[in-house]
N, C-alpha and C positions, 0 to 999 in steps of 0.2 A: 813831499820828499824833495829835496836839493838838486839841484842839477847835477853839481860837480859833487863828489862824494873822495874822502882818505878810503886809507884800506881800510883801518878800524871799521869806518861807516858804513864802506861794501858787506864788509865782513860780517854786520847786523843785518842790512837789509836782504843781502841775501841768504840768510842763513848758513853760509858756508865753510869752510875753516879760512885761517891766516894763509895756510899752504896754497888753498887748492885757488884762491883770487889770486895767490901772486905765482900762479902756476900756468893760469890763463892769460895772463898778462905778459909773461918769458915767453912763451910756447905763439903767443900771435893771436888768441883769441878774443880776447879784451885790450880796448885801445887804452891807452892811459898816455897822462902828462906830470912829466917831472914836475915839482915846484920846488921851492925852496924849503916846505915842511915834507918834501917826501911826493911819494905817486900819489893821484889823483885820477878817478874812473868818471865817467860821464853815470847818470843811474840809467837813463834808455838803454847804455851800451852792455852795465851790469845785467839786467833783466832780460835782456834779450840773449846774452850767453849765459845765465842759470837757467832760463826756461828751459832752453836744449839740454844742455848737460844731465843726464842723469844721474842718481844717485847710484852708491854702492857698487858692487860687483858686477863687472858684466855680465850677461846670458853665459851660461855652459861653460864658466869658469868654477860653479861651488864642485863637492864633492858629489859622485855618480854610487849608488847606491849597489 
């Protein structure tokens, strides 16, 4: 894998959407660097905030029967 990864790239290797990488990124979770084609993620920096990040719904927010 690449050191420096576009969001495209992140967006592959981590399986995650367009939204939710440059959600991580506004919000402070993911470090990124401007360049002149746009953001740029480190992948340690990627993987290490999608291992955390869970999927889906939080706990005790579906419907209660």
């Amino acid at each position: 894998m690449k050191t420096e990864l576009t969001v495209a790239e992140a967006v592959v290797a981590s399986g995650r959407s367009k939204t939710t990488v440059y959600r991580w990124m506004d919000t402070g979770l993911l470090r990124f660097e401007e360049t002149s084609d746009g953001r740029t993620v480190r992948s340690i920096d990627l993987m290490r905030v999608a291992g955390r990040q869970r999927r889906g719904r939080p706990r005790g927010s579906g419907k209660t029967r």
